[in-house]
C-alpha positions as CSV (number, residue, x, y, z in Angstrom):
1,X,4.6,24.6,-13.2
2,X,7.0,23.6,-10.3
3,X,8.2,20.0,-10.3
4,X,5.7,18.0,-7.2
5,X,7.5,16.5,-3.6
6,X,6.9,13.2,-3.0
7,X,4.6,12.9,-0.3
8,X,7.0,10.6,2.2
9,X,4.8,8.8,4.3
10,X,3.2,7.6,1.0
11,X,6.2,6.5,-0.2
12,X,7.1,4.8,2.8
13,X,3.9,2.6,2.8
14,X,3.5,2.2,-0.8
15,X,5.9,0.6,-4.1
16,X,5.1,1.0,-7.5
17,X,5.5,-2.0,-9.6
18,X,7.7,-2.2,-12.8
19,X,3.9,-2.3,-14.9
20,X,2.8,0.6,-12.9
21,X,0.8,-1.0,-10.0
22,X,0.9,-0.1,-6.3
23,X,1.2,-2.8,-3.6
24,X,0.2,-1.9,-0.2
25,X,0.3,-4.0,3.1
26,X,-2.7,-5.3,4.8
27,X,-3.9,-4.0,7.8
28,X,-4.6,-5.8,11.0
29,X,-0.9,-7.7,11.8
30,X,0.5,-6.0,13.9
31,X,-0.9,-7.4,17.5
32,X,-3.9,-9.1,19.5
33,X,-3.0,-12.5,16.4
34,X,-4.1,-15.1,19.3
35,X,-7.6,-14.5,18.8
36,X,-6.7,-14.6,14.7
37,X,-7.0,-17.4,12.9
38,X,-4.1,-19.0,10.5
39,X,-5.8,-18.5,7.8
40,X,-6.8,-14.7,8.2
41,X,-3.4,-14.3,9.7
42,X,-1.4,-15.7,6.0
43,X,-4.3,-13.3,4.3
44,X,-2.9,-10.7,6.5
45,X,0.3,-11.5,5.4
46,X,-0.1,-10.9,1.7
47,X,0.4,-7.8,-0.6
48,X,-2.6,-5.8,-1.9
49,X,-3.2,-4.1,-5.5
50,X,-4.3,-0.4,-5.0
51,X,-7.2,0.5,-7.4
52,X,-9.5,2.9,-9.0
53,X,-9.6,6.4,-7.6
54,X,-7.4,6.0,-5.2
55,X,-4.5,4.7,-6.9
56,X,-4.8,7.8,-9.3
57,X,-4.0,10.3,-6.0
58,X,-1.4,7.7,-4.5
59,X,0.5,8.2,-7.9
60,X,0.6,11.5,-8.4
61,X,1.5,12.0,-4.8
62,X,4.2,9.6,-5.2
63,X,5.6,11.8,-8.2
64,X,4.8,8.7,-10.6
């Protein structure tokens, strides 16, 4: 079987940890933050864990 691409945009958008966990950014920070609160704008701010299914695809599109 041929070796797999990575998928770019995935890559782009996506780090794998050293123990094998993906970190994603939050959504929702980009503009309109008046209305946003300091609070939900730190939360924004932060790093998220990718899990379950969807981690599984997200690794094997990212070669991993």
């Amino acid at each position: 079987m041929p070796k797999l691409k990575t998928h770019k945009g995935t890559a782009k958008r996506i780090k794998l940890t050293s123990t094998g966990k993906l970190t994603r950014r939050r959504a929702f920070g980009a503009h309109l933050l008046a209305k946003k609160s300091k609070s939900r704008k730190r939360a924004i701010q932060t790093t998220a864990v990718v899990k379950g299914g969807t981690a599984k695809n997200i690794k094997r599109a990212l070669g991993a």
